[in-house]
Backbone bond lengths (Angstrom), bond angles and torsions (degrees), N, CA, C in turn:
res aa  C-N    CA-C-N  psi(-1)  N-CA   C-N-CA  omega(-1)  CA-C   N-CA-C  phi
1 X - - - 1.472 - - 1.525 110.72 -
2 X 1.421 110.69 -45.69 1.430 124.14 -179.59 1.736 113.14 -45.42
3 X 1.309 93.43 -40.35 1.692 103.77 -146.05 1.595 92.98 -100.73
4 X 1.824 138.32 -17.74 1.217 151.41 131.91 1.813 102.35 -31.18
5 X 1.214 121.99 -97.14 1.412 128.45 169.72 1.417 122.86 -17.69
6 X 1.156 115.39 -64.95 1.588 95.31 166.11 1.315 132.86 -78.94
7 X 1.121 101.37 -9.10 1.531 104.75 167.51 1.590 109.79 -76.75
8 X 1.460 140.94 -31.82 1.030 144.10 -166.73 1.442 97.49 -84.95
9 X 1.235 103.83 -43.70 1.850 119.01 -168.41 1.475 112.92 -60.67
10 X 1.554 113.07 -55.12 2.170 110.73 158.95 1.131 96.69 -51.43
11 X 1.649 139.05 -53.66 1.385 109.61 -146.20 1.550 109.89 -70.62
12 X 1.566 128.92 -23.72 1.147 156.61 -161.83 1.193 105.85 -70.28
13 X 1.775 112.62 -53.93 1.168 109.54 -176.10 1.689 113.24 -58.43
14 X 1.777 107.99 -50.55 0.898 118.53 -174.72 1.307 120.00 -46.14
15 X 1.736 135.93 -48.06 0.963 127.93 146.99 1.304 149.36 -40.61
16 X 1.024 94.78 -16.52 1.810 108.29 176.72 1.597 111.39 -76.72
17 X 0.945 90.14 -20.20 1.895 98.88 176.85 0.945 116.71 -105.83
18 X 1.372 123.22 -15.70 1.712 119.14 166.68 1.685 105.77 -75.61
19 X 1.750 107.33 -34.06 1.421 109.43 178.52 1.301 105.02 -33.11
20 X 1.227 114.85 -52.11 1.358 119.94 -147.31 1.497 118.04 -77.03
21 X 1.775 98.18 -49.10 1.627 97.68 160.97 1.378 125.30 -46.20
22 X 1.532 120.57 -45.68 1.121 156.90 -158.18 1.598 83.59 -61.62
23 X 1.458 114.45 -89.26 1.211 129.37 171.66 1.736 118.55 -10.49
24 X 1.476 99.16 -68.24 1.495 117.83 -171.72 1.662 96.98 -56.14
25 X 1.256 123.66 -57.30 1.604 126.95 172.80 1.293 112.88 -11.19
26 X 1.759 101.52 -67.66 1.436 130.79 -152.66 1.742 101.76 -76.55
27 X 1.077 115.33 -38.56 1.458 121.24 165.49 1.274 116.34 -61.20
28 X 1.020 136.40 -56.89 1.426 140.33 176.78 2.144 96.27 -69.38
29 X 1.026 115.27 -30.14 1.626 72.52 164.74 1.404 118.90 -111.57
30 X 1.165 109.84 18.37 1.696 120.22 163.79 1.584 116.72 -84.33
31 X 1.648 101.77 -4.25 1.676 104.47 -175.61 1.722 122.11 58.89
32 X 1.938 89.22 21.12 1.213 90.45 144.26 1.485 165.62 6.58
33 X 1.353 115.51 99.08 1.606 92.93 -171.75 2.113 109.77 -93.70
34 X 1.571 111.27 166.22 1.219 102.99 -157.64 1.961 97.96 -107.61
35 X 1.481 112.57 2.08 1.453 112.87 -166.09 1.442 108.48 -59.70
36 X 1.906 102.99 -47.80 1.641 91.78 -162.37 1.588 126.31 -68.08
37 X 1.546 96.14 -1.85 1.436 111.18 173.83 1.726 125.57 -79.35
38 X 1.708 105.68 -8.95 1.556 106.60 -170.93 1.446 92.44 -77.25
39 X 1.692 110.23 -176.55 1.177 118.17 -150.58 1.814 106.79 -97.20
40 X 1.486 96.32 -16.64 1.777 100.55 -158.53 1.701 97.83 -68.59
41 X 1.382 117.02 -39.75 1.401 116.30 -175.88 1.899 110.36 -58.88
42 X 1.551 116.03 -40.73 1.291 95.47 175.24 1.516 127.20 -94.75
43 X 1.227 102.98 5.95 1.454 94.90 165.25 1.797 125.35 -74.56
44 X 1.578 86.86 -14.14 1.683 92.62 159.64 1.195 132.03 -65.43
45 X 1.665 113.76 -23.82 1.503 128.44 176.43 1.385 99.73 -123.75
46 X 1.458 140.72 87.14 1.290 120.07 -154.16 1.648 86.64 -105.92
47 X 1.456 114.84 93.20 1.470 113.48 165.37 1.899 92.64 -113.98
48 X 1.889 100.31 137.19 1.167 100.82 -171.76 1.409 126.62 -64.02
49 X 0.979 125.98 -23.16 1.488 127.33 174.98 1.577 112.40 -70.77
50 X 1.080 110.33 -26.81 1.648 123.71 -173.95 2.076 104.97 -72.21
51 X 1.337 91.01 -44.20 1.710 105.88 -164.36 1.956 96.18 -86.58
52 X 1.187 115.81 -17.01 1.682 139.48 -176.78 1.902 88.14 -77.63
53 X 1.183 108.73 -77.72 1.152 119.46 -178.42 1.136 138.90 -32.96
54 X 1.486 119.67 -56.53 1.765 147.46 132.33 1.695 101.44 -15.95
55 X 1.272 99.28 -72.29 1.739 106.49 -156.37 1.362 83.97 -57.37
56 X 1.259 128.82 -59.20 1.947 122.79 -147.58 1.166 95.93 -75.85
57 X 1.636 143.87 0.94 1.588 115.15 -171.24 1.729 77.60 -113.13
58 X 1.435 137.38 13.74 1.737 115.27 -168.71 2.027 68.40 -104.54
59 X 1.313 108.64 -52.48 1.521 80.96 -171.29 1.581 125.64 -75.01
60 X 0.857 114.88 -19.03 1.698 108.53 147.09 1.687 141.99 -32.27
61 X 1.199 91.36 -40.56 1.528 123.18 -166.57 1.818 97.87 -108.86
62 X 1.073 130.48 -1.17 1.500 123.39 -166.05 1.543 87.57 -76.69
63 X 1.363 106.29 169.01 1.493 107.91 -164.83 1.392 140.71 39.28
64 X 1.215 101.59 -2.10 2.122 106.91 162.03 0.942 106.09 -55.55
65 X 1.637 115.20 144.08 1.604 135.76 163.46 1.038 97.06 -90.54
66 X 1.498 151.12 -49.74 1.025 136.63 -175.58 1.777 131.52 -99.61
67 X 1.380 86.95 25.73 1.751 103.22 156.72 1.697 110.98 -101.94
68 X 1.360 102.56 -32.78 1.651 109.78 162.04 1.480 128.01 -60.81
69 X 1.290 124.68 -9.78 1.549 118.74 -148.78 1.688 79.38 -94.42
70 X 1.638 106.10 164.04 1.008 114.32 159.55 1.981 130.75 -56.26
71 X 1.117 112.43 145.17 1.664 87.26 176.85 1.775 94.68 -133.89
72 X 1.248 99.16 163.12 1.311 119.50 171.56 1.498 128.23 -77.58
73 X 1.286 101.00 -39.49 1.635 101.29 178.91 1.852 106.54 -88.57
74 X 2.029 84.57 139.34 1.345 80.93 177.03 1.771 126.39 -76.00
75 X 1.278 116.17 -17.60 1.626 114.23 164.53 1.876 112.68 -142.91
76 X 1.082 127.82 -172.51 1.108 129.34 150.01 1.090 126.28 -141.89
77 X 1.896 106.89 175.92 1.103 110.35 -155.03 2.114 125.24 -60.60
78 X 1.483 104.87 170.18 1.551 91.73 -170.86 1.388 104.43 -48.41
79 X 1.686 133.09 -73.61 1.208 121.23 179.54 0.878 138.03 15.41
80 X 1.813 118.10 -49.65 1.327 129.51 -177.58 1.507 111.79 -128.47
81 X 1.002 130.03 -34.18 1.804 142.77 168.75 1.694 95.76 -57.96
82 X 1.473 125.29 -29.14 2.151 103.07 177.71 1.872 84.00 -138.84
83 X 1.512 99.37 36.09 1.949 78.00 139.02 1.303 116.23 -60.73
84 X 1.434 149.50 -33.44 1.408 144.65 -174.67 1.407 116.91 -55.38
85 X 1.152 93.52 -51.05 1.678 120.23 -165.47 1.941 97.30 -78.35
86 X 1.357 136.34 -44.45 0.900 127.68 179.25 1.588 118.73 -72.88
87 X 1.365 103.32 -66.79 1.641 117.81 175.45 1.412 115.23 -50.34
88 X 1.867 106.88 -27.86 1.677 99.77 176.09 1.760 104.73 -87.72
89 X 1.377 110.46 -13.91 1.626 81.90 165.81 1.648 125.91 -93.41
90 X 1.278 90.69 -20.89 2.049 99.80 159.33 1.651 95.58 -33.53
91 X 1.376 109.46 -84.17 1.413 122.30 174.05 1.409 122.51 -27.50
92 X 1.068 143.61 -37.76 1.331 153.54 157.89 1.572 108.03 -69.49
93 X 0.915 130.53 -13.37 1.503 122.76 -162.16 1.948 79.47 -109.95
94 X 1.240 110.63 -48.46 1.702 103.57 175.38 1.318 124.33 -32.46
95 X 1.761 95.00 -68.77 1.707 101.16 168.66 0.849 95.57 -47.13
96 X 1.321 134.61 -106.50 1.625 127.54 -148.93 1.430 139.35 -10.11
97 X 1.492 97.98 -46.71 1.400 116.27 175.08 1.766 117.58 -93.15
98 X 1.264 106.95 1.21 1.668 109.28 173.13 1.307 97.58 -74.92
99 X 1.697 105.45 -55.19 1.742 117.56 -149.71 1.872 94.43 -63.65
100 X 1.463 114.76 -22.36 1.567 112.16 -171.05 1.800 103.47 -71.26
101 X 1.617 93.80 -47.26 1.285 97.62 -166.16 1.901 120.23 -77.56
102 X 1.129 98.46 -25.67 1.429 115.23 146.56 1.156 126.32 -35.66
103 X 1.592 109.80 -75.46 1.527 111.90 -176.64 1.554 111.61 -70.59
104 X 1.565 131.29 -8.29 1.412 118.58 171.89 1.364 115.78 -86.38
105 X 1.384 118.92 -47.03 1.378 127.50 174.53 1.766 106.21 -57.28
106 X 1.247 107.32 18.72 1.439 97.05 -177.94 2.005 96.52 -129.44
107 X 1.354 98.90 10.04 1.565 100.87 -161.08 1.369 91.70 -123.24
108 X 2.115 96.88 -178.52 1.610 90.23 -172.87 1.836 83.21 -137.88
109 X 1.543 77.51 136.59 1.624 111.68 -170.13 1.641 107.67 -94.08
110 X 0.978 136.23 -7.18 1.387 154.14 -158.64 1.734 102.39 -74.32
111 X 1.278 107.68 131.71 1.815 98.88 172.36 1.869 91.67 -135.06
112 X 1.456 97.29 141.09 1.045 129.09 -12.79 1.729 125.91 -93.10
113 X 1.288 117.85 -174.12 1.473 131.72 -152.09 1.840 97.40 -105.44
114 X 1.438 96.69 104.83 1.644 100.60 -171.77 1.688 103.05 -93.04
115 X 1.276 134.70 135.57 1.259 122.11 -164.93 1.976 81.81 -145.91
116 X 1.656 99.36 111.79 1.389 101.17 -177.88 1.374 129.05 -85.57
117 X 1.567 86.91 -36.24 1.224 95.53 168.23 1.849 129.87 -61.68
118 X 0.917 115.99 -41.42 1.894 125.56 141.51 1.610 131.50 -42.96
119 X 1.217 87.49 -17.63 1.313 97.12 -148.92 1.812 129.77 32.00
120 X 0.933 100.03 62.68 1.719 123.89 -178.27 1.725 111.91 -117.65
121 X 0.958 116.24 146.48 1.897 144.44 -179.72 0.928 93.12 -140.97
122 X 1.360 100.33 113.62 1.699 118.04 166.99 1.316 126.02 -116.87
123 X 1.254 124.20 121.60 2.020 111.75 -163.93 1.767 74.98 -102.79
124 X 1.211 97.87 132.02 1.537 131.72 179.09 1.304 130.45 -138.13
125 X 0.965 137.31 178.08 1.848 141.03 170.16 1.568 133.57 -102.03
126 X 1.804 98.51 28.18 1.426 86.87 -160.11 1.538 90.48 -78.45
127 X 1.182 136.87 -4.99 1.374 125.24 -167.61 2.006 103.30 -62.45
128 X 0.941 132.99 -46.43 1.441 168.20 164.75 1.533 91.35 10.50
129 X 1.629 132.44 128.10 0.976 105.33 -158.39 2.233 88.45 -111.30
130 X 1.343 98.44 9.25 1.196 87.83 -171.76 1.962 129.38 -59.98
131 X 1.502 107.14 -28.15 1.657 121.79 153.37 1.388 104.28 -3.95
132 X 1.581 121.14 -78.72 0.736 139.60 -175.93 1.409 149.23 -113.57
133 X 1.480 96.24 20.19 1.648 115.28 -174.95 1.685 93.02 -95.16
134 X 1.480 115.48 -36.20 1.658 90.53 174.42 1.667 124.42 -82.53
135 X 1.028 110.65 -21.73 1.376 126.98 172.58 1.680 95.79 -59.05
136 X 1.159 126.96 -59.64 1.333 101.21 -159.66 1.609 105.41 -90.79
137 X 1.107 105.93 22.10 1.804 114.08 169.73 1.366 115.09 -90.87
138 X 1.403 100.24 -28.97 1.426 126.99 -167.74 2.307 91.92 -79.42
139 X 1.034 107.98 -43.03 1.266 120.44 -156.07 1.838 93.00 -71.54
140 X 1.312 93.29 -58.30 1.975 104.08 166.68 1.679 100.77 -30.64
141 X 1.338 87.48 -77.92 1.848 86.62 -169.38 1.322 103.63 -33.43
142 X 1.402 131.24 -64.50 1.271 137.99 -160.69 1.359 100.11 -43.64
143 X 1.151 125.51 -75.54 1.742 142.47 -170.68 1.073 84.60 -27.89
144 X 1.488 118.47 -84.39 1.041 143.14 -151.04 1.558 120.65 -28.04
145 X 1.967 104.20 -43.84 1.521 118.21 167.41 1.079 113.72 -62.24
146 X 1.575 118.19 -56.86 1.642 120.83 167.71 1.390 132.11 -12.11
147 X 1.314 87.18 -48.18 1.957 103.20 -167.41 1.914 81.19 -105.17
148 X 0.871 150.63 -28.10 1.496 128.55 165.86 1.122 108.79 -71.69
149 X 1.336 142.86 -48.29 1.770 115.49 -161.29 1.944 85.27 -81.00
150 X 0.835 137.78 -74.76 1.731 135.36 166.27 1.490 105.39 19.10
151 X 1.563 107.47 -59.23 1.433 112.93 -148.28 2.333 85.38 -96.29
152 X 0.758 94.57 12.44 1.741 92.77 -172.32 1.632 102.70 -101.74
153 X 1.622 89.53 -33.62 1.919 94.10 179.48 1.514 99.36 -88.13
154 X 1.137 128.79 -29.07 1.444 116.79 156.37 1.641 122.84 -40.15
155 X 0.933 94.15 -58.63 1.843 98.10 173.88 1.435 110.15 -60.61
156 X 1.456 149.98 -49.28 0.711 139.97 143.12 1.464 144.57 -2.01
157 X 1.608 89.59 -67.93 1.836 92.76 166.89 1.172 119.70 -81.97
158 X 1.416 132.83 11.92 0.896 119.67 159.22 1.452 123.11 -129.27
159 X 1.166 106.19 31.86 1.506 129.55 -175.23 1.756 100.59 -88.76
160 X 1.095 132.39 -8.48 1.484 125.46 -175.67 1.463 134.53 86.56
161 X 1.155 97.51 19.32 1.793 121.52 -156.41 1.803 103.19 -112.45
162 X 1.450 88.89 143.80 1.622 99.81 166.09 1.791 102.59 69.58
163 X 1.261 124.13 22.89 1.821 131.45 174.65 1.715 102.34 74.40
164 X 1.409 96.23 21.07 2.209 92.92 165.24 1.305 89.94 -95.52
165 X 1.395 105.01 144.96 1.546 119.63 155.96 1.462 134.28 -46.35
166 X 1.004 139.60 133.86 1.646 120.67 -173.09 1.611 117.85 -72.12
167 X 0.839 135.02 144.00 1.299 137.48 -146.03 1.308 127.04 61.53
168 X 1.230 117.76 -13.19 1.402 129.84 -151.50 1.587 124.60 66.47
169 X 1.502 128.46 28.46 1.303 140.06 -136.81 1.917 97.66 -103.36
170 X 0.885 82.91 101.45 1.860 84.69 176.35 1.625 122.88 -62.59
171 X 1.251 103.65 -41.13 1.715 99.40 158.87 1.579 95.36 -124.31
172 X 1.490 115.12 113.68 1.579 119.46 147.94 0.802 121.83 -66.87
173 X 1.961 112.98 176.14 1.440 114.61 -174.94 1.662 88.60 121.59
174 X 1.798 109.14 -123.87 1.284 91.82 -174.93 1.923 113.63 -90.32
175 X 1.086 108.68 14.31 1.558 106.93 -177.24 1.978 115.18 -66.07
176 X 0.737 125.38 -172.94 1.612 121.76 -157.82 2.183 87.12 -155.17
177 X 1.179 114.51 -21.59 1.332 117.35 -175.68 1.957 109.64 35.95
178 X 1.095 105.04 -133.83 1.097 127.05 -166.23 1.928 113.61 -60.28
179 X 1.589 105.51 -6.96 1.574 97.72 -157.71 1.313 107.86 -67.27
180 X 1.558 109.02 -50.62 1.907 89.00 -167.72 1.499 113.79 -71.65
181 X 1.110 146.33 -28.66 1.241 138.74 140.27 1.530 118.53 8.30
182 X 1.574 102.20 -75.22 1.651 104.99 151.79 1.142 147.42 -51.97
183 X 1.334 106.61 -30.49 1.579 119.70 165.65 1.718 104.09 -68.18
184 X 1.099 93.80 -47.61 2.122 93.18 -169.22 1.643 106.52 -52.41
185 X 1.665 111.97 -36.62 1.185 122.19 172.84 1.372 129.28 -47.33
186 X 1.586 91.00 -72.38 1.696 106.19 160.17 1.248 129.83 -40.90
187 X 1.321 115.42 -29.41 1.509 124.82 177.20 1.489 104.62 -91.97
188 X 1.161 128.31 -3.98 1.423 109.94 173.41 1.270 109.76 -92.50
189 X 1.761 125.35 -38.27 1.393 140.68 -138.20 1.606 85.30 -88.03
190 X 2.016 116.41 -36.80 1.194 111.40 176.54 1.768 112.82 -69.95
191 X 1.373 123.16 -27.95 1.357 113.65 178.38 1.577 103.63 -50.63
192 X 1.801 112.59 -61.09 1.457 131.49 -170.73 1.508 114.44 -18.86
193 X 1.346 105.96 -38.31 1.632 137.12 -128.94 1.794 85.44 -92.48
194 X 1.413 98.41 -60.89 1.896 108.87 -173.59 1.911 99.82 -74.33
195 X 1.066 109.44 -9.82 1.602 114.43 171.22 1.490 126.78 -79.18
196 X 1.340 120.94 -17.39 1.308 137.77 -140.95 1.706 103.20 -115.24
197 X 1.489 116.04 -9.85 1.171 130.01 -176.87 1.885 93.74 -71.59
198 X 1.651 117.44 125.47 1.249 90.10 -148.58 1.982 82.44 -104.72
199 X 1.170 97.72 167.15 1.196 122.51 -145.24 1.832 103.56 -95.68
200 X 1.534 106.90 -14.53 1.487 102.13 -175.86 1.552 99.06 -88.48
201 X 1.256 123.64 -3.47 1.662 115.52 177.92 1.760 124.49 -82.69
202 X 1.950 92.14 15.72 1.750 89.92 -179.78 1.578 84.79 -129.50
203 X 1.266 98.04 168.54 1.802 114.59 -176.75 1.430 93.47 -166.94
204 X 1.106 101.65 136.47 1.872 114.16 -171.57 2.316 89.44 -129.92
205 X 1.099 97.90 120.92 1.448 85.71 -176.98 1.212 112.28 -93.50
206 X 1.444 134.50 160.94 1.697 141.20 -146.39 1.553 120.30 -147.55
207 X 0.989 132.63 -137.36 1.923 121.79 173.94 1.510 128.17 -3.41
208 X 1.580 97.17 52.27 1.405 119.35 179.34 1.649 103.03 51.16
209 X 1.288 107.62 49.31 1.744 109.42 172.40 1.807 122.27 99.15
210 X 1.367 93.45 -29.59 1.435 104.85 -179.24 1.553 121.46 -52.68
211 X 1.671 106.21 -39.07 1.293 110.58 172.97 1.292 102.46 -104.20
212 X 1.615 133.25 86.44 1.294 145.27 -170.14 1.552 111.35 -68.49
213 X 2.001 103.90 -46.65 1.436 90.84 -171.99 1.622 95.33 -131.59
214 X 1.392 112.65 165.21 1.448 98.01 177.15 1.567 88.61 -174.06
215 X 1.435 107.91 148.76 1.514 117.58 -151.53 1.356 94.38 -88.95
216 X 1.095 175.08 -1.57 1.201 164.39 -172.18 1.850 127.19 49.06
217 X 1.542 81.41 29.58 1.448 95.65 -169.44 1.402 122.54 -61.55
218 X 1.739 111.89 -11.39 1.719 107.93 163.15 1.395 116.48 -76.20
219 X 1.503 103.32 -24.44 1.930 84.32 169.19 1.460 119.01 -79.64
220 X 1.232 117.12 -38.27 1.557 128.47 162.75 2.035 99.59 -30.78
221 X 0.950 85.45 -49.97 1.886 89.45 -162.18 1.365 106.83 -68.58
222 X 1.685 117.27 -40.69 1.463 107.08 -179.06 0.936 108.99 -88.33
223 X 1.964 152.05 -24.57 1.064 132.94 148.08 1.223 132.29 -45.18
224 X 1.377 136.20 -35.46 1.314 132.55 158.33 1.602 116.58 -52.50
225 X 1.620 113.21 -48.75 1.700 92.88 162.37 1.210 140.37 -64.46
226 X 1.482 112.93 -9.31 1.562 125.76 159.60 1.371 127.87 -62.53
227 X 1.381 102.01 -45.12 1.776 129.66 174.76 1.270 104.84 -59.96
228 X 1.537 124.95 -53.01 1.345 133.15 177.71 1.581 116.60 -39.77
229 X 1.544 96.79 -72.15 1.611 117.34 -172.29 1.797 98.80 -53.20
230 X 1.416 108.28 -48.80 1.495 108.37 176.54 1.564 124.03 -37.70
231 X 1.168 96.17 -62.17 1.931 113.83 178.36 1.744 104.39 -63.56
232 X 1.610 109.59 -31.84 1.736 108.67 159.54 1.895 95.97 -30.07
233 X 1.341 88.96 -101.18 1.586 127.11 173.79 1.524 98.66 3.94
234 X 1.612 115.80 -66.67 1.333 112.29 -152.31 1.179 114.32 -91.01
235 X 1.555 141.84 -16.13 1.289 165.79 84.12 1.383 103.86 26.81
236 X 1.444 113.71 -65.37 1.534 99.98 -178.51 1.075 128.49 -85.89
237 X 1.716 112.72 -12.97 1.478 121.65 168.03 1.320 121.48 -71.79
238 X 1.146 112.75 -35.69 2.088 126.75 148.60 1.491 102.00 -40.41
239 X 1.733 115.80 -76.69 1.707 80.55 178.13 1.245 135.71 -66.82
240 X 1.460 127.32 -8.29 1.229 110.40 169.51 1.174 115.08 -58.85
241 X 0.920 136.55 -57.65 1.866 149.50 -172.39 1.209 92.04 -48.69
242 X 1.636 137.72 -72.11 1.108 129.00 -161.04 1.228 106.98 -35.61
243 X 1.659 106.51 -65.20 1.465 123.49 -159.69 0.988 101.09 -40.14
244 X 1.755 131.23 -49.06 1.384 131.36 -155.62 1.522 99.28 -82.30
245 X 1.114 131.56 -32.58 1.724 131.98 -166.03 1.353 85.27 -75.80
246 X 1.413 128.44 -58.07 1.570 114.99 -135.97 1.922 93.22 -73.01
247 X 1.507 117.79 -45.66 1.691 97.69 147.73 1.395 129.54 11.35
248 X 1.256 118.69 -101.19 1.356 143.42 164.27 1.767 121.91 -34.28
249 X 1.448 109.52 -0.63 1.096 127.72 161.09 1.950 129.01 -98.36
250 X 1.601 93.26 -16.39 1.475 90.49 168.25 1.136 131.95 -110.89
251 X 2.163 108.66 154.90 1.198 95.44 55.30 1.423 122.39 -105.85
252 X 1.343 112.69 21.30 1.907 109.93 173.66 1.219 113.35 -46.60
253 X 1.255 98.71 145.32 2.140 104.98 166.82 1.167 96.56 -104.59
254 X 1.933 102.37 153.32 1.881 116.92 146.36 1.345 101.73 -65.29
255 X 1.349 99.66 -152.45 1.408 132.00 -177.75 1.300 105.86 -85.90
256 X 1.715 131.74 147.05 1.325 132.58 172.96 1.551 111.85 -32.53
257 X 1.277 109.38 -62.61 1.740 119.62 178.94 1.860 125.32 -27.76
258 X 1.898 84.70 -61.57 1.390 75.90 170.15 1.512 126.47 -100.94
259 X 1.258 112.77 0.63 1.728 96.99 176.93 1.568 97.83 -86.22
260 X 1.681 138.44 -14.65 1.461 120.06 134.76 1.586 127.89 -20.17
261 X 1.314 115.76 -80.58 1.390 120.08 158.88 1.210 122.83 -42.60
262 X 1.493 125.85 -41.58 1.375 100.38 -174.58 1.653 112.24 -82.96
263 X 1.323 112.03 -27.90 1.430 127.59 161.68 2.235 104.55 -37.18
264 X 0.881 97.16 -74.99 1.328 94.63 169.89 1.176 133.76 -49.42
265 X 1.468 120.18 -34.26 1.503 140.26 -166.81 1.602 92.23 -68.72
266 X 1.402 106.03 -67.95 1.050 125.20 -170.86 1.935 120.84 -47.02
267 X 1.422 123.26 -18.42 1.084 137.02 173.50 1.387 104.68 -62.74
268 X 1.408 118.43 -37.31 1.618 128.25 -168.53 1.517 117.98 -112.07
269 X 1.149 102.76 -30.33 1.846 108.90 166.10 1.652 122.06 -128.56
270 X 1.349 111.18 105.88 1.532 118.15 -138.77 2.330 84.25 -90.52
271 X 1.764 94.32 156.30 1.603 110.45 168.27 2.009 96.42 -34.16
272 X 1.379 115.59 162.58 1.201 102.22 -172.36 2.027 72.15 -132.79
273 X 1.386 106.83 133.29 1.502 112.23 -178.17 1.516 108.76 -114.50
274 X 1.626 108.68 -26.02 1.690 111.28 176.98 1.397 108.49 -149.06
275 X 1.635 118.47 176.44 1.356 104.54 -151.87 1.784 91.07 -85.41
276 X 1.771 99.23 163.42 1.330 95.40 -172.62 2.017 88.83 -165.46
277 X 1.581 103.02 157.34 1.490 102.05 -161.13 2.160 82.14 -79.74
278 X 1.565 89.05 135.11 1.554 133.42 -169.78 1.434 114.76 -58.63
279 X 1.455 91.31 -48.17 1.784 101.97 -144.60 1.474 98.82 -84.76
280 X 1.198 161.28 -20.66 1.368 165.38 130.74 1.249 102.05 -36.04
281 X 1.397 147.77 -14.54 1.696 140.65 147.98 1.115 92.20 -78.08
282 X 1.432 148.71 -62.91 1.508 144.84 -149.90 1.340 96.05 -52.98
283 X 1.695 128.91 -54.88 1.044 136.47 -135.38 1.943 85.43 -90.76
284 X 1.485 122.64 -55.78 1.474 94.46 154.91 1.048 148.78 -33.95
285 X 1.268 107.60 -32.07 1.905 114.75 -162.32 1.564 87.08 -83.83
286 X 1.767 140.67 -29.54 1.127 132.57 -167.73 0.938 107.45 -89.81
287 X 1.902 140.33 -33.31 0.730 129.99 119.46 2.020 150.98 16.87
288 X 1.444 95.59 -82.41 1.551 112.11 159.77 1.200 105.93 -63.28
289 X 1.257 152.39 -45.67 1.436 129.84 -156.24 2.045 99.59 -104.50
290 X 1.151 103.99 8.76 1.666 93.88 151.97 1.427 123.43 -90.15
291 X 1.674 112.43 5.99 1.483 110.35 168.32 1.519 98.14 -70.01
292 X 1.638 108.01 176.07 1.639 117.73 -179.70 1.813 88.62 -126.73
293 X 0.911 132.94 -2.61 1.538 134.76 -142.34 2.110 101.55 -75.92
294 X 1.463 81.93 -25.67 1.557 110.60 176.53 1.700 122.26 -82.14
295 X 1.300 98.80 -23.52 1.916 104.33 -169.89 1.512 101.55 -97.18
296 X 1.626 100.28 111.70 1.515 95.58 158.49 1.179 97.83 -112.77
């Protein structure tokens, strides 16, 4: 279970910060507005991941031309109006679950509990996997949102809105552009969804009764690495789209940060002008965002 958890838990973190780039991308080619990100609104709700969240997408976005331009709409949709509020409680649910998984991998689970200096043997429960079978149920859910609001701004950009093309299709007519992309999305965030049922709320008892209850924390553990790799998946299918929308925005620039990234992105997953088989970009775009070279 231990050795599941932290493995899910780096990859988690790591994603949580691409969300955000990821995110910031998708805003800037949705023509984005930059208010719900200033600081005065979350100090009204000052939960730290929320007020974390705010700050990292204004410096993300510092120097965009096209976070500056005037816009027409007076707000937008949730997707992008409580990235703060969502991604900062992803973020809060991280901490939480580091400091758990931290303090076990640092403990001893072993029964029984030999204490020499006492000279005492103690048959005890530290083996018990519950510590951390709800925590990392808790962590599922989390992912789980990640790669849902993600996969919502996907639909978005390619919904036909705000002067993007629908699909995102650079020559229409018979092209299909950007759609199954979205579908592959949708179909994961819906797998996530039947995954997320968390797994420490069943106990089947075993050794003719002796082991009555027991947290089920190995299924907890391998569904969360499923959930993980999933929100991989949908994360990078967000930047593809971005990449391709924010296109269709020049010659405006983002912010230094991300036309870096997209400058780079773009070396490995090229403008897409006609339809062409997908999933060998997907598998780049998941690819590119396992660099760190990008996360401060």
């Amino acid at each position: 279970m231990s050795a599941h958890a932290v493995w899910s838990l780096l990859k988690a973190i790591r994603l949580s910060k691409w969300a955000d780039l990821i995110g910031a991308m998708s805003l800037e080619a949705y023509d984005g507005r930059i208010e719900p990100f200033l600081p005065l609104t979350h100090l009204l709700r000052p939960h730290k991941g929320q007020i974390e969240t705010g700050a990292r997408f204004l410096k993300i976005l510092e120097g965009s031309e096209l976070i500056r331009r005037p816009k027409e709409h007076v707000q937008d949709p949730y997707s992008f109006r409580c990235i703060p509020q969502v991604h900062g409680a992803v973020k809060d649910n991280i901490l939480y679950v580091k400091s758990v998984i931290e303090n076990e991998i640092n403990s001893a689970t072993d029964n029984p509990n030999v204490f020499p200096d006492e000279d005492m043997i103690i048959s005890a429960g530290n083996f018990h996997g519950e510590p951390i079978a709800i925590p990392m149920d808790t962590l599922t859910i989390a992912m789980s949102e990640l790669a849902n609001i993600s996969e919502r701004r996907i639909y978005r950009l390619i919904s036909g809105q705000r002067d993007l093309p629908k699909f995102l299709v650079a020559k229409p007519g018979l092209n299909s552009g950007f759609m199954i992309p979205q579908y592959t999305a949708a179909s994961i965030v819906s797998q996530n969804k039947g995954l997320c049922w968390p797994a420490s709320c069943d106990s089947i008892p075993s050794s003719q009764g002796q082991e009555d209850h027991v947290s089920m924390g190995s299924n907890a553990a391998t569904k969360l690495v499923r959930v993980v790799d999933n929100a991989e998946t949908v994360l990078a299918i967000e930047l593809f789209n971005a990449a391709q929308a924010l296109e269709f925005r020049r010659p405006a620039k983002s912010s230094p940060k991300l036309e870096e990234i997209f400058a780079d992105y773009r070396k490995v997953v090229p403008f897409i002008e006609n339809d062409m088989y997908m999933h060998p970009l997907i598998m780049e775009s998941v690819a590119f965002i396992r660099r760190e070279q990008y996360l401060y």
